[in-house]
N, CA and C atoms as a LAMMPS dump frame, in Angstrom:
ITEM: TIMESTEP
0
ITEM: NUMBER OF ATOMS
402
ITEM: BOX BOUNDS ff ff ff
-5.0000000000000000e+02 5.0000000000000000e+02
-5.0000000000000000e+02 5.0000000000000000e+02
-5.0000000000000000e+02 5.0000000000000000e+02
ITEM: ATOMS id mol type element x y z
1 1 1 N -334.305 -428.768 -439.05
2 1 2 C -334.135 -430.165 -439.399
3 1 3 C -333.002 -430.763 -438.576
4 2 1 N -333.272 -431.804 -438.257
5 2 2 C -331.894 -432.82 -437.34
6 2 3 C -330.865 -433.118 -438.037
7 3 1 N -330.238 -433.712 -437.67
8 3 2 C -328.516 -434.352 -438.602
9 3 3 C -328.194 -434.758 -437.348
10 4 1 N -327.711 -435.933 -438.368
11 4 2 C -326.69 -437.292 -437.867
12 4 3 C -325.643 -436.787 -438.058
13 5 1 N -325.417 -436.901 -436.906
14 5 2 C -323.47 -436.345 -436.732
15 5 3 C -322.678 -437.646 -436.858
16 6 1 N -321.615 -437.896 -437.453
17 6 2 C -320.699 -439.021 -437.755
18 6 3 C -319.387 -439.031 -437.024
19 7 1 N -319.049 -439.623 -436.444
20 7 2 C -317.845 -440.174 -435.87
21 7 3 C -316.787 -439.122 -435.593
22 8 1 N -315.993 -439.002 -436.713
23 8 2 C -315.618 -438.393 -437.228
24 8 3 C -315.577 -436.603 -436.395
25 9 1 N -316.716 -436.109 -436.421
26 9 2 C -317.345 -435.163 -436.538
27 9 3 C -316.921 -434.601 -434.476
28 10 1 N -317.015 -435.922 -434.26
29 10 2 C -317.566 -435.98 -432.393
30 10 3 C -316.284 -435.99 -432.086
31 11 1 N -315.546 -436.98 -432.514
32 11 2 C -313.525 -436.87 -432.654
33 11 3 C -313.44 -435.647 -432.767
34 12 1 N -313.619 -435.055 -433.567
35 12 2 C -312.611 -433.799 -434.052
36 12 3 C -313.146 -432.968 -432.565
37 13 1 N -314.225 -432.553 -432.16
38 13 2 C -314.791 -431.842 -431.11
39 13 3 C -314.477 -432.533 -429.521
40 14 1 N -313.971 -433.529 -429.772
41 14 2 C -313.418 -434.35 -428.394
42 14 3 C -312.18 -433.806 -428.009
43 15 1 N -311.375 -434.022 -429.234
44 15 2 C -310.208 -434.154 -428.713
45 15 3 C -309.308 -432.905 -427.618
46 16 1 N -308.603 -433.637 -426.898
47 16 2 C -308.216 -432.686 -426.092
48 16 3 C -307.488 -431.584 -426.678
49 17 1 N -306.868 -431.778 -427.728
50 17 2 C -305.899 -430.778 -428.398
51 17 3 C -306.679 -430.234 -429.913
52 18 1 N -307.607 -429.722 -429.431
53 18 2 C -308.761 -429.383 -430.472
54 18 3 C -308.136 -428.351 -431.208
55 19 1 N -307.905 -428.219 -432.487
56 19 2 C -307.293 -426.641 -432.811
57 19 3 C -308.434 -425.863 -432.849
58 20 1 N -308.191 -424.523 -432.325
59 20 2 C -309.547 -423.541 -432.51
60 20 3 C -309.833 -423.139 -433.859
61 21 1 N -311.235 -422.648 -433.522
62 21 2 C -311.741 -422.048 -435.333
63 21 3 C -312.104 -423.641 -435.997
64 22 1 N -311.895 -424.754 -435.667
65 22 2 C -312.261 -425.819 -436.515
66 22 3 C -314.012 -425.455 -437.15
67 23 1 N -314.239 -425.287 -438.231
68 23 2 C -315.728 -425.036 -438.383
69 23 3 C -316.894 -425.81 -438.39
70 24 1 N -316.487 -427.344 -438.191
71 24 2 C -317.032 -428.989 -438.204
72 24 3 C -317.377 -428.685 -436.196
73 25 1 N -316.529 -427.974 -435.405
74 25 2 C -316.684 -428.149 -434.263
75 25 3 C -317.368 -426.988 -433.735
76 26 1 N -317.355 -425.797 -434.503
77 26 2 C -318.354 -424.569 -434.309
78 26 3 C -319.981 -425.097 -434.598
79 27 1 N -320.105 -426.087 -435.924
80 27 2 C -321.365 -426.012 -436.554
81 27 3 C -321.658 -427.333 -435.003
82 28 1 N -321.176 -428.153 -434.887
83 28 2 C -321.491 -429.378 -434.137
84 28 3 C -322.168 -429.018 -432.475
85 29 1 N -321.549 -427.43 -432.299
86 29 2 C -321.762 -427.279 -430.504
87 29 3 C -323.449 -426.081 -431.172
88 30 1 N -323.07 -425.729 -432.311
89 30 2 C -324.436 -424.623 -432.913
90 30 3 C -325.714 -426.242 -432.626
91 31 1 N -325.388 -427.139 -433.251
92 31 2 C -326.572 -427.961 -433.059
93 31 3 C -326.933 -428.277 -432.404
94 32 1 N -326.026 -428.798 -431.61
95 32 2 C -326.587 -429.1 -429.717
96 32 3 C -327.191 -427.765 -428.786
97 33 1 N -326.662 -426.538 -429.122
98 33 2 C -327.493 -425.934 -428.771
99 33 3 C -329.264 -425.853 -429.223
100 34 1 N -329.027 -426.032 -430.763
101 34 2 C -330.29 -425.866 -431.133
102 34 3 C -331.315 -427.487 -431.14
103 35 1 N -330.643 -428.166 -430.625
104 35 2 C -331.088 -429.236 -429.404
105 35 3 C -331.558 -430.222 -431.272
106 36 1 N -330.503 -430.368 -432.13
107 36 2 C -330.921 -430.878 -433.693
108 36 3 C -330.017 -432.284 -433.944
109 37 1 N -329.147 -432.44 -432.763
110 37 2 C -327.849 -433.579 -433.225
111 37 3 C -328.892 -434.942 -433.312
112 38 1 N -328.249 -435.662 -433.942
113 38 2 C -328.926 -436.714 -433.684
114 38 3 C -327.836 -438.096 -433.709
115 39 1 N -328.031 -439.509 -433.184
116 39 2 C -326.851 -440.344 -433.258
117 39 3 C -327.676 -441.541 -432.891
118 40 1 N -326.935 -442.395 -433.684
119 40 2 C -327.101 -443.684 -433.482
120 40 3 C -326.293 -444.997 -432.877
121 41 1 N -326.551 -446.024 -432.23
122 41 2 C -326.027 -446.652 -431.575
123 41 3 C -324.409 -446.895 -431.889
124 42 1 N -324.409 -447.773 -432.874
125 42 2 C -322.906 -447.578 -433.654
126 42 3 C -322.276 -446.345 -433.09
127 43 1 N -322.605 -445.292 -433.685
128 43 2 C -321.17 -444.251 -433.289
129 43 3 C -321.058 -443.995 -432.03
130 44 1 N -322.217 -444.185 -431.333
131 44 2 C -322.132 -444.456 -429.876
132 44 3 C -321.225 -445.099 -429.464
133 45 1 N -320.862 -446.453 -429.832
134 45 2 C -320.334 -447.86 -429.697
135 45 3 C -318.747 -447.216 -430.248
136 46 1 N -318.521 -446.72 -431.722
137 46 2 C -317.652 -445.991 -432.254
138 46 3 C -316.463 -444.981 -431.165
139 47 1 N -316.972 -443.755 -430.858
140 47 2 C -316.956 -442.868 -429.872
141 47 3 C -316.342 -443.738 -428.759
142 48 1 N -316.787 -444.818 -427.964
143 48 2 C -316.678 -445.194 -426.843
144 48 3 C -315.472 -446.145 -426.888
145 49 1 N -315.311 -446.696 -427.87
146 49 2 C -314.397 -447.861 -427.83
147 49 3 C -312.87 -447.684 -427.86
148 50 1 N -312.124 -448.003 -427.194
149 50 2 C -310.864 -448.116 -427.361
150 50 3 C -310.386 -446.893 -425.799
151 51 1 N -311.534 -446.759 -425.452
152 51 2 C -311.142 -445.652 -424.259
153 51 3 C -310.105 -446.217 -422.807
154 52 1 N -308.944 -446.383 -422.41
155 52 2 C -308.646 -447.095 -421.815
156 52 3 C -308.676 -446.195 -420.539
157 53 1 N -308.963 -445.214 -419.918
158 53 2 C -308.986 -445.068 -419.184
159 53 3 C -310.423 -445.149 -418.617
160 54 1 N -311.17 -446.155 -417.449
161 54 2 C -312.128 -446.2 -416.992
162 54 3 C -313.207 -444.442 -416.453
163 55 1 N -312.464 -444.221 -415.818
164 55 2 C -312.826 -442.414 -416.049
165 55 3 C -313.379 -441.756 -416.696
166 56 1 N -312.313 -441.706 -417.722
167 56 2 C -312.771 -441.03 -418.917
168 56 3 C -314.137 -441.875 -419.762
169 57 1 N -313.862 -442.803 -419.703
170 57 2 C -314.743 -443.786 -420.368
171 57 3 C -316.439 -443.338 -419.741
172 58 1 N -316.268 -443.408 -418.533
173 58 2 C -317.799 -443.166 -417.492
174 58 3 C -317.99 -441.196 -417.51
175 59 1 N -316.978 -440.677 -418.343
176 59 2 C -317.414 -439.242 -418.12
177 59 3 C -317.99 -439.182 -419.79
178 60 1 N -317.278 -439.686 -421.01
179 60 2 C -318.073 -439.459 -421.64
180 60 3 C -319.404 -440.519 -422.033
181 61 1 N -319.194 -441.449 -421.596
182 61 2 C -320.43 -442.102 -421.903
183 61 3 C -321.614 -441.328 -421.097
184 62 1 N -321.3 -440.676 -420.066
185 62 2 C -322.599 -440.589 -419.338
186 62 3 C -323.012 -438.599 -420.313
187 63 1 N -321.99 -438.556 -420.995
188 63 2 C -322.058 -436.721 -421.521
189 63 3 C -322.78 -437.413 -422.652
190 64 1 N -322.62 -438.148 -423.555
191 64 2 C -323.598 -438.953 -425.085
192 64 3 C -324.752 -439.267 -424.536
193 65 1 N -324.992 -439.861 -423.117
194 65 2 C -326.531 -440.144 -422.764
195 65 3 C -327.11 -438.614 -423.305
196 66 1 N -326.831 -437.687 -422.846
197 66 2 C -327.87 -436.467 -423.312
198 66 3 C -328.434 -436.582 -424.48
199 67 1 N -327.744 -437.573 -425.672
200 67 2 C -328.266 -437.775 -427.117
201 67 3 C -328.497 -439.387 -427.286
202 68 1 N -330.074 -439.375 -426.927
203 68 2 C -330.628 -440.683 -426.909
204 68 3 C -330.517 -441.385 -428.591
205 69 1 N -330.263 -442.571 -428.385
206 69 2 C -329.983 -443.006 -429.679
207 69 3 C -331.309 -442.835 -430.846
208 70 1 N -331.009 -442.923 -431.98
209 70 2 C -331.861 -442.84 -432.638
210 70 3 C -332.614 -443.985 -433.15
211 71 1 N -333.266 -445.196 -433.224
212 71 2 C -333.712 -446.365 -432.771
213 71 3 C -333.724 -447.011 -434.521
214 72 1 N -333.237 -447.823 -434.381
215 72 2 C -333.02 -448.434 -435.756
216 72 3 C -334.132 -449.996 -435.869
217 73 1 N -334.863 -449.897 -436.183
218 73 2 C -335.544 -451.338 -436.822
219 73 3 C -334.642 -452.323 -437.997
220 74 1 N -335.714 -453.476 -438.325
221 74 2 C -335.137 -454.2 -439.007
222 74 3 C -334.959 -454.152 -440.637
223 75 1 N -336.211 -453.05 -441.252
224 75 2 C -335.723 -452.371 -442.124
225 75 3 C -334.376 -451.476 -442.762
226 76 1 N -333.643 -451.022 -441.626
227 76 2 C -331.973 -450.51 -441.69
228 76 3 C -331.421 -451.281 -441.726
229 77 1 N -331.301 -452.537 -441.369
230 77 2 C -330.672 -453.288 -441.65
231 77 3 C -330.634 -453.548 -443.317
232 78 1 N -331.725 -453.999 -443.123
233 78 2 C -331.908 -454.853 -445.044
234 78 3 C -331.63 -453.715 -445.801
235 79 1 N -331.821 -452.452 -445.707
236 79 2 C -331.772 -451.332 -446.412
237 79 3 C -330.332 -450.797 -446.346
238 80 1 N -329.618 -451.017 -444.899
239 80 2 C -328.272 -450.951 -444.83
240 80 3 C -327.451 -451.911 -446.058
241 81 1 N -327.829 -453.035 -445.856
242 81 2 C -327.268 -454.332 -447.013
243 81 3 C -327.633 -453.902 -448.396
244 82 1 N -328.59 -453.396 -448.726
245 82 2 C -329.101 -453.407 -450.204
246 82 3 C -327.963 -451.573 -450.433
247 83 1 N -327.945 -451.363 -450.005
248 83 2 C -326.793 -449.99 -449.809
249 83 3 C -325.827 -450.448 -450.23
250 84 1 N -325.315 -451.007 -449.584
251 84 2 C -323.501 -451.867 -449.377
252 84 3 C -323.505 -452.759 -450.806
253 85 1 N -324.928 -453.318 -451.156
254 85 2 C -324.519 -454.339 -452.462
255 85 3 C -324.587 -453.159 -453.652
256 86 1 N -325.818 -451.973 -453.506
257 86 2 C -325.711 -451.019 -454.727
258 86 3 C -324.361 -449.855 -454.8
259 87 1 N -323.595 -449.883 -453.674
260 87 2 C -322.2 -449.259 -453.558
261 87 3 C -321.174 -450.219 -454.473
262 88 1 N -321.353 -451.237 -454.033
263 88 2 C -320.157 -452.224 -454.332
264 88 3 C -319.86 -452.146 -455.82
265 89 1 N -321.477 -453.013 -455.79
266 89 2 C -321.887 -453.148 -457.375
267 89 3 C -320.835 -451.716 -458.496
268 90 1 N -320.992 -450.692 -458.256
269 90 2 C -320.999 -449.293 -458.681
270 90 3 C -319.415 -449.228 -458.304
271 91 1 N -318.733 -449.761 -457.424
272 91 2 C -317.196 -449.932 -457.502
273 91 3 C -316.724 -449.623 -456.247
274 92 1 N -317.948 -449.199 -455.297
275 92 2 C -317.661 -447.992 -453.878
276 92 3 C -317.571 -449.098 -452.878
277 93 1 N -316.576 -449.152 -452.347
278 93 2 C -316.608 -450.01 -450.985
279 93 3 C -317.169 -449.265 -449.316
280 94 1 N -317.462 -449.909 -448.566
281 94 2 C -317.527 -448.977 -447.665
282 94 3 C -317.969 -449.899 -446.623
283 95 1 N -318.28 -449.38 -445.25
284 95 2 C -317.702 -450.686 -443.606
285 95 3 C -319.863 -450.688 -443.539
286 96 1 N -319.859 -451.864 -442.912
287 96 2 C -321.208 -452.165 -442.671
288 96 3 C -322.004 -451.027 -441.734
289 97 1 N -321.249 -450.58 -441.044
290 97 2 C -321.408 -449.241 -439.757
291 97 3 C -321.794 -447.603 -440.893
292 98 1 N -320.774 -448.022 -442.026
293 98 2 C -321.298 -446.572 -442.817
294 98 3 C -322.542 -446.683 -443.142
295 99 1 N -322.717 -447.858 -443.973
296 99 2 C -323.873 -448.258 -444.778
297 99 3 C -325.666 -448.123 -443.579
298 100 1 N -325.417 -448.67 -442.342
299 100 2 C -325.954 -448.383 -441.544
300 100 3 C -326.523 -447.164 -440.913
301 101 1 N -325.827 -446.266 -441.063
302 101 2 C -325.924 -444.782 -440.515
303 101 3 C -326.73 -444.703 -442.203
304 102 1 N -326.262 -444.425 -443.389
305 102 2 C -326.843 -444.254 -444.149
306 102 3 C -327.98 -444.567 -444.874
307 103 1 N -328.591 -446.123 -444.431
308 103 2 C -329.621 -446.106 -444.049
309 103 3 C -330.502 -445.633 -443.124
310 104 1 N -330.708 -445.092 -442.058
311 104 2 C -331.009 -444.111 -441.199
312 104 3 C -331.167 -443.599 -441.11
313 105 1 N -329.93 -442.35 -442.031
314 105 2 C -330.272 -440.9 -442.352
315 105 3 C -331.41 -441.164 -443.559
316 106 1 N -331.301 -441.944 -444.409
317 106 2 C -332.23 -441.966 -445.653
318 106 3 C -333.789 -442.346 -445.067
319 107 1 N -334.253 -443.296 -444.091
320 107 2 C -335.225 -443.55 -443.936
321 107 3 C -335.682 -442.195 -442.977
322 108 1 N -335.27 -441.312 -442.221
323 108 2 C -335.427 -440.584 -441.139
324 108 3 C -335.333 -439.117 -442.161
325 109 1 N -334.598 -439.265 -443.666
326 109 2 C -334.892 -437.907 -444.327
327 109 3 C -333.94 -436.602 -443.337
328 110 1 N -332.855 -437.441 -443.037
329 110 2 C -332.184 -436.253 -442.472
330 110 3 C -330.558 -436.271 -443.038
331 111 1 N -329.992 -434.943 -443.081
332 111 2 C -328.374 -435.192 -443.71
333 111 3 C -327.606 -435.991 -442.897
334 112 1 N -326.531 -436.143 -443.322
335 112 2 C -325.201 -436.929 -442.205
336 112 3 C -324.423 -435.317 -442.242
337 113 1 N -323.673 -435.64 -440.906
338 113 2 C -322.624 -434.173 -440.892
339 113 3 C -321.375 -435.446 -440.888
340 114 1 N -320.306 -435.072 -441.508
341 114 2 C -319.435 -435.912 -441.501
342 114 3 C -318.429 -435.572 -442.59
343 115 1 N -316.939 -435.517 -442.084
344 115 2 C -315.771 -434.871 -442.469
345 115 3 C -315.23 -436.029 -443.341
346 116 1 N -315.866 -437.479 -443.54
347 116 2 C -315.054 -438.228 -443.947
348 116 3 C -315.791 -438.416 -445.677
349 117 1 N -314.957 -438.482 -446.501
350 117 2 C -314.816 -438.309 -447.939
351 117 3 C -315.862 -439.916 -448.767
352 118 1 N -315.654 -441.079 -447.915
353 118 2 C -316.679 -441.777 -448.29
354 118 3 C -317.699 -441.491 -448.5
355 119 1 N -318.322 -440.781 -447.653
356 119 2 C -320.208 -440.464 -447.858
357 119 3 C -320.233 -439.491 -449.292
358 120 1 N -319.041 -438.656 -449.525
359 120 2 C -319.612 -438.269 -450.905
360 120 3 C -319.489 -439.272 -451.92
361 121 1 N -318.701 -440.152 -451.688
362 121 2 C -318.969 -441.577 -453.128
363 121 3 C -320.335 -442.121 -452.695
364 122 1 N -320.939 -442.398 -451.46
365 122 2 C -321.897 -443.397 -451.078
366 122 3 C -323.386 -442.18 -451.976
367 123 1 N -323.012 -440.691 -451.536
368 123 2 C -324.084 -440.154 -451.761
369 123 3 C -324.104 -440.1 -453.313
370 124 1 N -323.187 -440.246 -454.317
371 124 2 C -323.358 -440.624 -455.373
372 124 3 C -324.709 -441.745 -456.531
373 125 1 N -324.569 -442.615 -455.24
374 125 2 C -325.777 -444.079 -455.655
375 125 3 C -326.549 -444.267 -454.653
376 126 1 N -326.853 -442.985 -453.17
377 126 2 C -327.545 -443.468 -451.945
378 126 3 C -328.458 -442.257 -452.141
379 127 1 N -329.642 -442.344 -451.694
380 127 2 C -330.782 -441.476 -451.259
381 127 3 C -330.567 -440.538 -449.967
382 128 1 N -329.04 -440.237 -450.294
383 128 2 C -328.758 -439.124 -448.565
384 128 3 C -328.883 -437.969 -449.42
385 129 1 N -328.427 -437.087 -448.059
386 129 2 C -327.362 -435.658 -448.203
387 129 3 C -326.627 -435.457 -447.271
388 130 1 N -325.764 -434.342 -447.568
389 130 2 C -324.818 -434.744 -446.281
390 130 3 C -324.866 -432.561 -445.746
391 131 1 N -324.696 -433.018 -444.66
392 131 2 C -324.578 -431.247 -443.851
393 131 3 C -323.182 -431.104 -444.056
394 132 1 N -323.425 -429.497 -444.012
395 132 2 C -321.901 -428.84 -443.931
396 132 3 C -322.341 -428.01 -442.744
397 133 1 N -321.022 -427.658 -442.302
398 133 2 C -321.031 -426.484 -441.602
399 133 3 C -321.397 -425.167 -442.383
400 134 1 N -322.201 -423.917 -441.436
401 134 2 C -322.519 -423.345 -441.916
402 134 3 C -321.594 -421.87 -442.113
């Protein structure tokens, strides 16, 4: 099965000062081998932004081409929004970009991999699941 890797997830495995043994960055290079990552425009956009060195910027954008986006219609959207109002509603706040991915993973029936502690409130009132490392 595929998984949406989250932000988060691609940070921790970027960074230059990676501590070893991280197990979010063992399970993340296991998937790309087993050719299962999957990503969507946003964290694309996420990932890329704030890169100030032009360089670096054109080395990893052109290393994420290997993971073609995952193509979002206009259903993620509305399904993204009806997310964000049944979170709210329920007390859970969360950024239009989460709600988005989580529509995605829910219509596509695949987990999110992702280190950040929101998606377990979202998966509370959302139709996900979320991957762990194994």
């Amino acid at each position: 099965m595929n998984v949406l890797v989250d932000t988060c997830i691609w940070s921790l495995a970027l960074r230059r000062s990676a501590p070893k043994g991280v197990p979010e960055v063992t399970e993340l290079r296991e998937l790309i081998q087993e050719q299962r990552v999957l990503i969507v425009g946003v964290i694309r956009q996420e990932l890329l932004s704030g890169i100030r060195e032009e360089s670096l910027f054109i080395n990893l954008r052109d290393h994420l081409r290997a993971f073609p986006d995952v193509r979002q219609v206009s259903e993620d959207f509305e399904c993204a929004a009806e997310f964000f109002n049944r979170c709210r509603k329920n007390g859970v706040q969360g950024s239009n970009a989460d709600f988005l991915i989580c529509a995605v993973a829910s219509r596509m029936n695949v987990p999110i991999f992702t280190t950040d502690a929101d998606y377990i409130s979202y998966s509370r009132f959302l139709p996900i699941t979320l991957h762990s490392a194994r």
